[in-house]
C-alpha positions in Angstrom: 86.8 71.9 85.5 86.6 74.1 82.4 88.2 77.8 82.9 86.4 80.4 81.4 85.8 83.3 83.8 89.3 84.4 85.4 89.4 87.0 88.2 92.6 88.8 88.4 93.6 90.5 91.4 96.1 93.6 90.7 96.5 95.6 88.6 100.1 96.4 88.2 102.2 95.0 85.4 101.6 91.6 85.9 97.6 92.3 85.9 97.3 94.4 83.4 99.0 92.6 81.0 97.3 89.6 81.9 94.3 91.5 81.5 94.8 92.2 78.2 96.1 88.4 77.0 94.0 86.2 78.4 91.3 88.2 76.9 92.9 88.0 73.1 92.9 83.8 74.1 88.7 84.2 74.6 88.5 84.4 78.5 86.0 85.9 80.4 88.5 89.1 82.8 87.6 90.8 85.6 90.6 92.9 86.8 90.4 94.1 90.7 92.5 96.6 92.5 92.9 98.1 96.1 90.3 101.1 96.7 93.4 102.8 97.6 95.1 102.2 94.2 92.3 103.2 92.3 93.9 105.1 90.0 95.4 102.1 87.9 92.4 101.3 87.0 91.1 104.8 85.4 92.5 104.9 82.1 91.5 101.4 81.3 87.9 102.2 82.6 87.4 105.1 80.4 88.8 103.2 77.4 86.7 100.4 77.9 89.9 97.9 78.0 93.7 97.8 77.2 95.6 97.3 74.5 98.4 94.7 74.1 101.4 95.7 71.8 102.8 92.0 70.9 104.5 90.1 68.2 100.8 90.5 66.5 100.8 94.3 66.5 98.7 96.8 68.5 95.0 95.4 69.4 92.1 96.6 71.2 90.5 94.1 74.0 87.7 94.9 76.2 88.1 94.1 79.5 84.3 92.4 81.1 84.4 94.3 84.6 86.9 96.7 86.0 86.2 97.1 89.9 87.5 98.4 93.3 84.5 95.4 94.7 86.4 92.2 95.4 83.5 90.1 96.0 82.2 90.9 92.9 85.1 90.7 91.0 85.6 86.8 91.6 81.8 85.8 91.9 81.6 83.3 89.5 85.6 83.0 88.3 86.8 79.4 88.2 90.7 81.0 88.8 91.4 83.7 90.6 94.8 85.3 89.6 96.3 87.4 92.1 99.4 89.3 90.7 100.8 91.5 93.1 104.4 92.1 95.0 105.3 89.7 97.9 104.4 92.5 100.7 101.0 92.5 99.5 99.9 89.0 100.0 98.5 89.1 103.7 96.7 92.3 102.6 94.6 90.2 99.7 94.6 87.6 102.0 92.7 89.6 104.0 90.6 90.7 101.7 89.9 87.5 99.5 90.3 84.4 102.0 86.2 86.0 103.2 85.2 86.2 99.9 86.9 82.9 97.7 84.8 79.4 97.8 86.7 76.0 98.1 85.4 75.1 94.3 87.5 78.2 93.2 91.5 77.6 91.9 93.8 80.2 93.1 97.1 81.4 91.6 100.0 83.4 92.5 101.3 84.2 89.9 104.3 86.2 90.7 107.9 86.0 92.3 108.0 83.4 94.7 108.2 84.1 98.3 106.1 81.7 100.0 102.9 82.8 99.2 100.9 79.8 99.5 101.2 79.5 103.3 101.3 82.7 104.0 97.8 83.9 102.7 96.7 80.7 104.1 98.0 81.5 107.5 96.5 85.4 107.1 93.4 83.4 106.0 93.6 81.4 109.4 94.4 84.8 111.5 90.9 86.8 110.2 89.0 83.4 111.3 88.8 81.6 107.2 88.9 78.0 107.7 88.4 77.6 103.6 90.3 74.2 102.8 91.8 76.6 99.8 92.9 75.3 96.5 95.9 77.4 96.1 99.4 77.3 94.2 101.7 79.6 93.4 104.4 80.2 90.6 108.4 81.0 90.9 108.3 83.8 88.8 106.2 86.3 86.6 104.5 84.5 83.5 105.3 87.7 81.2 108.2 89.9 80.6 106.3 93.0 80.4 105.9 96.9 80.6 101.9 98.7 81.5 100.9 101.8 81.5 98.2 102.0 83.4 97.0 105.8 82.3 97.1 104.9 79.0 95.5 101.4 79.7 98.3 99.8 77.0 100.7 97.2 77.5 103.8 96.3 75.7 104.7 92.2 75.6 107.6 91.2 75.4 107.9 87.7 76.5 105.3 84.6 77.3 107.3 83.2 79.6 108.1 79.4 77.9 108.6 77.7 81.5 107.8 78.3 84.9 107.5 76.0 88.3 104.4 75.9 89.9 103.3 74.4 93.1 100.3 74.2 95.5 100.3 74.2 99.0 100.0 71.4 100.5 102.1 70.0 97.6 99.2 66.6 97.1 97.4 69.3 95.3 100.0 70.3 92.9 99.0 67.6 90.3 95.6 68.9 90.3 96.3 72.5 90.1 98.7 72.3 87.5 96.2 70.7 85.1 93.5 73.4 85.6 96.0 76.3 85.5 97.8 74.7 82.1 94.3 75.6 80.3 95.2 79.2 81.2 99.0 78.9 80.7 101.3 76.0 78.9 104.3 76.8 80.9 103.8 75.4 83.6 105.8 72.7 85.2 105.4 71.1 88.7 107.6 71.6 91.5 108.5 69.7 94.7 106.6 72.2 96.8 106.9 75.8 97.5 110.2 75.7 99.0 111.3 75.1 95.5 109.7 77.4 93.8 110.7 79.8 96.3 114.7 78.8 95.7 113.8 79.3 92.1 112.6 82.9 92.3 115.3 84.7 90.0 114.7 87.9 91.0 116.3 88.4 94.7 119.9 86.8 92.9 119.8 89.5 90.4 118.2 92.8 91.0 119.8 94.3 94.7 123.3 93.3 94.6 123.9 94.5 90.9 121.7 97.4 91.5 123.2 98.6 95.0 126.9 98.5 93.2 125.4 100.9 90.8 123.3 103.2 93.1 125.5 106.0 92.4 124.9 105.6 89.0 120.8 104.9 89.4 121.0 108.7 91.7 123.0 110.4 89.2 121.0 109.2 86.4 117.4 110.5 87.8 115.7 107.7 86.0 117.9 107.0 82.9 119.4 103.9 84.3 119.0 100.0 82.7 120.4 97.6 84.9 120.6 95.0 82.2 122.6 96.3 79.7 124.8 98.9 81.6 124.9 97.7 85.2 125.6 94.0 84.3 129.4 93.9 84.0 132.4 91.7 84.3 132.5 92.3 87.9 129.0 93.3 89.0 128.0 89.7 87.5 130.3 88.5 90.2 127.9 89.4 92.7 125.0 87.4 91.1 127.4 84.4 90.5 127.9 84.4 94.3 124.5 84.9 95.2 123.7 81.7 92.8 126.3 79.2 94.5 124.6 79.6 97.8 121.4 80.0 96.9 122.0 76.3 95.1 124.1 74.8 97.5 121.0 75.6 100.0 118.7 73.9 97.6 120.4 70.7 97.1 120.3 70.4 100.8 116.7 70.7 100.6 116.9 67.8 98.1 116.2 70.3 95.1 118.4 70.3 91.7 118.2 74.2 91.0 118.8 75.7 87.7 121.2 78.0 87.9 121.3 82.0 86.6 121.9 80.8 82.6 119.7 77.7 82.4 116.7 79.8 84.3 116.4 82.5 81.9 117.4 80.6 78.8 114.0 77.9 79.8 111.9 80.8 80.3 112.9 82.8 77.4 114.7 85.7 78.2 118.1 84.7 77.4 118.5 83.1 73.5 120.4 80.4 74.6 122.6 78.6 77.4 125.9 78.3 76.4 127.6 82.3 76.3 128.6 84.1 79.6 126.0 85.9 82.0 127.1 89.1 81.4 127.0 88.7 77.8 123.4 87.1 77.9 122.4 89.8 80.2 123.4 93.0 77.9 122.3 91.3 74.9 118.8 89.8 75.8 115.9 90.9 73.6 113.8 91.3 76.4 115.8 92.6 79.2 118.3 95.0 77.4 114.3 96.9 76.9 113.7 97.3 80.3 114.6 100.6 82.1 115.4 100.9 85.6 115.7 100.3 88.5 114.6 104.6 88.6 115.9 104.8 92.8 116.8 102.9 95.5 113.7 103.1 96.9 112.8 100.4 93.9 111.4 96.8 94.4 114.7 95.3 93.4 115.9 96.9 96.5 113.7 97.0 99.1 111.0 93.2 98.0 113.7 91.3 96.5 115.5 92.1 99.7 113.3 91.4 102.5 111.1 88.7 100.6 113.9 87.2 98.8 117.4 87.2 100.8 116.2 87.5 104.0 114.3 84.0 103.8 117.4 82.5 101.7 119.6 83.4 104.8 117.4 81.9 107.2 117.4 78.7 105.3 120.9 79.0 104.9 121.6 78.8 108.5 119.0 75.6 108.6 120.5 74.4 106.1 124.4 74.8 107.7 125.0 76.3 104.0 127.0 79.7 104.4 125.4 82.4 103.2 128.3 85.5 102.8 127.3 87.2 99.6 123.3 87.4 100.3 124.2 88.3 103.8 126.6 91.2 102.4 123.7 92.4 100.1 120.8 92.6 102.8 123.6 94.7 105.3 124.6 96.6 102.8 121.0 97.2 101.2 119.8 97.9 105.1 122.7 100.8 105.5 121.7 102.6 102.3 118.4 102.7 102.7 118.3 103.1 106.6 116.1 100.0 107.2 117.1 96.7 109.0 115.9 94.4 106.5 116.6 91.1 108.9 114.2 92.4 111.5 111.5 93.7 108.8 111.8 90.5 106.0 110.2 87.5 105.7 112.2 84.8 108.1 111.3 81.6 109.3 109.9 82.6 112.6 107.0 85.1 110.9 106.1 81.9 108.7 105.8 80.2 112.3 108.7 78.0 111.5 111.6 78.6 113.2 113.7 76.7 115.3 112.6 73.5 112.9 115.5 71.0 111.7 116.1 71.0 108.2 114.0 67.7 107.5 111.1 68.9 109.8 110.8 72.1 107.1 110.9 70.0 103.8 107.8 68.0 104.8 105.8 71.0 106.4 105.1 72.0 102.8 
């Protein structure tokens, strides 16, 4: 199948900027967002379209439809691109599973959290039976920053190499070939367990950033995690986090790249072989990036409960030991006054708890 009309669903950073460069490669876009979120959309309706800073300058694209109506923003679309945090997938689940047809790709295109089965099991729970074609990605395919009032974008990174895989895995080969004429990242995974494990985001943003929550309250938004709150002995946290989160995934059979060799493939880091923290302060693209603004951020609260929670559970499956996430969701759950082991994803709300470790592997 030839892609040439791409529905993207979101339109947060990942959406907009996608938006805006799939556009400047000669696709057809239609960009959706929630009625509720409506607002995102404004500016870029009343420009006509967005425009992408980029290695190529500052240029003007014009975006096909703009829309709040979901079944008519992927009528038509051979890929629909939903780009959108973890604890949103049931919700376009629920709103897309009625609306998709089984000759249409889907792509999650986004930190990895499951997100295959779970809109598939959402789809299941509102009565869709569609045999979907759907995969999902480990991580983002941009580093990125929009500005959805002024409907402009500014690229920093194309990511250079990201897992993807579909769910039931037997469609991953198939998937991956349609989404590599949108993308030429892409590499296949062993299933969505793996990309899942390789989801960088829950090993780096909340244990770095709740060490340096005073700092991120004092601050009132002039905090960068990257280049400040990356140290010699915050990095220690993240180095933890790694070991278990890799001795977990060579138990599921998985050889997981590791904090340096992640980045460094995708692009964010220039090369493999100097210290994290170094790589970290230094990086083109992440020394840029501002934030975490509160504690009430996503690398608190969705890289908690979609990332760590789910590692811990697998942990225990696993018989791997899992201190340093563990100490991160507790201590995450007494700053921000949530219990983030009862609210996160965990094995029993995917419907698969009390599985044994080989049982799990093969589900997917």
């Amino acid at each position: 199948m030839k892609i040439e009309k791409i529905a993207i669903l979101g339109a947060g950073n990942g959406g907009i900027t996608a938006a805006a460069d799939l556009k400047s490669k000669g696709f057809q876009i239609n960009l959706y967002e929630m009625p509720q979120f409506k607002n995102n959309l404004e500016g870029i309706i009343e420009k006509g379209g967005i425009t992408l800073k980029d290695d190529n300058g500052e240029n003007f694209f014009p975006i096909d439809l703009v829309t709040t109506d979901i079944a008519e923003a992927v009528k038509d679309a051979e890929l629909v691109m939903m780009t959108v945090p973890g604890f949103a997938i049931e919700q376009f689940a629920e709103l897309l599973a009625p609306v998709v047809k089984e000759s249409q790709f889907i792509l999650i295109n986004g930190a990895g959290a499951m997100g295959c089965m779970r809109f598939v099991s959402q789809a299941r729970k509102v009565g869709v039976e569609t045999a979907f074609k759907i995969a999902e990605t480990n991580s983002l395919t941009y580093g990125t920053r929009a500005f959805p009032n002024e409907a402009r974008v500014e690229l920093s990174l194309r990511v250079k190499k990201l897992f993807l895989a579909a769910y039931p895995k037997e469609d991953t080969e198939l998937i991956l070939n349609v989404c590599s004429q949108v993308y030429d990242c892409f590499v296949a995974a062993d299933n969505i367990w793996h990309t899942t494990l390789e989801n960088g985001n829950p090993e780096v943003h909340p244990g770095p950033s709740l060490l340096n929550a005073g700092r991120i309250d004092f601050s009132e938004g002039e905090f960068w995690l990257y280049k400040e709150g990356i140290t010699e002995h915050t990095v220690k946290v993240i180095k933890g986090i790694e070991r278990e989160r890799m001795e977990i995934g060579e138990a599921f059979g998985f050889t997981l790249e590791n904090a340096v060799q992640s980045r460094a493939r995708r692009g964010y880091f220039s090369n493999e072989n100097e210290d994290l923290q170094t790589l970290f302060n230094t990086s083109e693209v992440f020394s840029k990036i501002k934030g975490p603004v509160s504690v009430n951020s996503r690398y608190f609260t969705e890289d908690i409960s979609s990332g760590l929670v789910l590692w811990s559970d697998l942990g225990k499956v696993a018989k791997v030991a899992t201190p340093t996430i563990d100490s991160v969701i507790n201590l995450g759950g007494t700053i921000l006054e949530r219990d983030f082991f009862e609210e996160g994803l965990t094995l029993k709300k995917l419907g698969l708890d009390n599985l044994p470790l080989e049982k799990l592997i093969d589900l997917v």
